[in-house]
C-alpha positions as CSV (number, residue, x, y, z in Angstrom):
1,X,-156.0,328.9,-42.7
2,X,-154.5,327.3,-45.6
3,X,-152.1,328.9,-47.6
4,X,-153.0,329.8,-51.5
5,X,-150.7,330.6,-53.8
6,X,-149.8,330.0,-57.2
7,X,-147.1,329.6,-59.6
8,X,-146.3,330.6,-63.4
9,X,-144.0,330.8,-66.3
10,X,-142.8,334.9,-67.0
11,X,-141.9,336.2,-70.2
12,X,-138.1,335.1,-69.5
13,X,-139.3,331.7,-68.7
14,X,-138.6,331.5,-65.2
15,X,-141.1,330.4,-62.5
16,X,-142.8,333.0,-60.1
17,X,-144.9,332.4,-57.3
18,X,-147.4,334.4,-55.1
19,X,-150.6,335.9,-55.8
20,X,-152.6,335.1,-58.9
21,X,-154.1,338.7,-60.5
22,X,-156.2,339.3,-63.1
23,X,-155.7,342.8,-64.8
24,X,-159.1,344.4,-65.8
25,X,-158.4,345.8,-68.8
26,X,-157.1,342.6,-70.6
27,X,-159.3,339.5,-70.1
28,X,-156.1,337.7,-71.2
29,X,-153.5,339.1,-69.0
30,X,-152.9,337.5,-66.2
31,X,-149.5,338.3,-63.5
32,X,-148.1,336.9,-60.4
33,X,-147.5,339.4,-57.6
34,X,-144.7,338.2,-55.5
35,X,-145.0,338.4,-51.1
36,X,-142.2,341.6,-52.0
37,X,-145.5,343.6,-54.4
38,X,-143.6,342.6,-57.1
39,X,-146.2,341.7,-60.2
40,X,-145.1,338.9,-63.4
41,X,-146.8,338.9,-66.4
42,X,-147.5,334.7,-66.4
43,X,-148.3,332.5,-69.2
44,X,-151.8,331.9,-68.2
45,X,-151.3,327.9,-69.8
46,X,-148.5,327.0,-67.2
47,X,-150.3,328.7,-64.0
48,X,-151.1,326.0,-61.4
49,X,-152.1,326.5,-58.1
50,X,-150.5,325.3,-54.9
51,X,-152.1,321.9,-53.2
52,X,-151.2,322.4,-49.9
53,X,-149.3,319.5,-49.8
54,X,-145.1,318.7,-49.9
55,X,-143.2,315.8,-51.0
56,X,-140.9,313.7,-48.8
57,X,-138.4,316.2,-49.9
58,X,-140.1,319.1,-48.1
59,X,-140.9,320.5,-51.9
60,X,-144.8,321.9,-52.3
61,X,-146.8,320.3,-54.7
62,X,-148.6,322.6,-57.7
63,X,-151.1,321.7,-59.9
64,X,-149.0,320.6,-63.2
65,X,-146.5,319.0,-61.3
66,X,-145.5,315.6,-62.1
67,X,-144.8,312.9,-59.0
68,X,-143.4,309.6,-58.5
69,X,-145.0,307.8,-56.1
70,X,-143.8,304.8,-54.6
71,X,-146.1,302.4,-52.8
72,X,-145.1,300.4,-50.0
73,X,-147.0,297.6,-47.4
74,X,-147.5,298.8,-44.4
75,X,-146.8,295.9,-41.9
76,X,-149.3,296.4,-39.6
77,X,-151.8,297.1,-41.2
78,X,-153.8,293.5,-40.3
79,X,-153.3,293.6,-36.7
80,X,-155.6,295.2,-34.1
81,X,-154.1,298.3,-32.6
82,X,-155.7,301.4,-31.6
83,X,-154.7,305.0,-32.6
84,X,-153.0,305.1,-29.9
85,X,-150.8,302.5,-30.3
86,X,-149.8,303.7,-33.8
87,X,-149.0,307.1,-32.5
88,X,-146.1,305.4,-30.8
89,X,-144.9,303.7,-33.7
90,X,-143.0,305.5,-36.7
91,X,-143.3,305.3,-40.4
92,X,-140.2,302.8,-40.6
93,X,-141.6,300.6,-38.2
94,X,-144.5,300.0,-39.8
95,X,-143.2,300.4,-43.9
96,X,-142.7,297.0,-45.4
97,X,-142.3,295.5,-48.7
98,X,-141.5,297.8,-52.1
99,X,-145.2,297.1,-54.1
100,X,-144.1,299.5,-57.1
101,X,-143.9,303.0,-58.2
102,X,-145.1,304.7,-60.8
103,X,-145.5,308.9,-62.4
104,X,-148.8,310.6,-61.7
105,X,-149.5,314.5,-63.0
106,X,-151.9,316.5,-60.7
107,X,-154.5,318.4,-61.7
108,X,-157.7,320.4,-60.2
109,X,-160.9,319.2,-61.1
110,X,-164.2,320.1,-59.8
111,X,-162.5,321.5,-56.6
112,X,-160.0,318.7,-55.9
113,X,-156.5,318.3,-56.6
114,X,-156.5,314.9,-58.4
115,X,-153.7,312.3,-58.9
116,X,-153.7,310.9,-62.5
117,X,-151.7,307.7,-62.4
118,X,-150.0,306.8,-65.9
119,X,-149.9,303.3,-67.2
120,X,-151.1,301.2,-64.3
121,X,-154.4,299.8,-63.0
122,X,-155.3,302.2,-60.8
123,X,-158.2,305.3,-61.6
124,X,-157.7,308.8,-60.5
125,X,-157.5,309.7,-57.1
126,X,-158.1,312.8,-55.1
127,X,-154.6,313.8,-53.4
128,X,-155.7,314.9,-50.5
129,X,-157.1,311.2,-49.9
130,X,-153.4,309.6,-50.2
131,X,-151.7,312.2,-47.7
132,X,-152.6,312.1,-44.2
133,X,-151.2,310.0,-41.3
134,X,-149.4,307.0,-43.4
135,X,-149.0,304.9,-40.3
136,X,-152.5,304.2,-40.7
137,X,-152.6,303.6,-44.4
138,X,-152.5,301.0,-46.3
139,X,-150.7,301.0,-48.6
140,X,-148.1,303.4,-47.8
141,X,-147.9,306.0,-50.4
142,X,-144.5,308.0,-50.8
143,X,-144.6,311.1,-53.3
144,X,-141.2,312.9,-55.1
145,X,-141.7,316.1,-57.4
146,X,-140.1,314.5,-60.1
147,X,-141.1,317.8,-62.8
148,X,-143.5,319.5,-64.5
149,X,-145.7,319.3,-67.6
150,X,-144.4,322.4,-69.0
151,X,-140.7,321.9,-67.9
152,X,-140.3,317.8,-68.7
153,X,-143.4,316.8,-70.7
154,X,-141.3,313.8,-71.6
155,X,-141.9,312.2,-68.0
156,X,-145.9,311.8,-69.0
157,X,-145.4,311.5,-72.4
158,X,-142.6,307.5,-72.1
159,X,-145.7,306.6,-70.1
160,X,-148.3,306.9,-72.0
161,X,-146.5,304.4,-75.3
């Protein structure tokens, strides 16, 4: 099962994460219970929900998070091998050439985590179709946590002049 959880801004400013409640008697109200039972009134603008998904860092990946994503050739990408032989090989044997990099913000949209890519020729892309077994991908996408939308709006904002 996967794991669902969610993140938000309190009161003090400082991010919580756990479950996302809604109290009943205020439409408006939304907190954050912690794993511990403990419950955060959340600013219910900065509340994203938790992809799934890390970055090469090992850091998870909420919705509102900004990424830099770096693209790479995958060397072997143009030969014939079967999945077999790939499962013998690792990432650095088969990462080539640097293409480029650029910042992407995630968001959820019609029950997908989307990648929105700033200021390149590329559209939006469902995240869960750049993850996966990058040996076998072409090209060979890296992702960083880089911020947030609420936290650094500046890192979206340089990219869109």
């Amino acid at each position: 099962m996967r794991e669902i959880k969610f993140r938000g801004k309190d009161c003090s400013g400082q991010w919580v994460y756990g479950d996302l409640i809604h109290k009943r008697h205020d439409k408006e109200s939304v907190l954050i219970q912690d794993y511990k039972g403990l419950g955060s009134d959340v600013d219910t603008i900065t509340i994203g929900q938790y992809t799934g998904l890390k970055d090469k860092n090992g850091k998870e990946i909420y919705e509102g998070d900004v990424l830099l994503i770096k693209e790479y050739e995958n060397d072997i990408f143009y030969y014939e091998f079967n999945y077999e032989e790939i499962k013998e090989l690792s990432l650095e044997d088969v990462r080539g050439e640097f293409q480029r990099s650029y910042k992407a913000l995630i968001y959820y949209e019609e029950g997908c985590f989307v990648v929105s890519p700033k200021n390149i020729n590329r559209c939006e892309m469902y995240i869960s179709g750049m993850f996966g077994d990058m040996r076998c991908s072409q090209p060979i996408f890296e992702f960083e946590v880089i911020g947030n939308i609420y936290d650094n709006p500046e890192l979206i904002k340089e990219e869109e002049k």
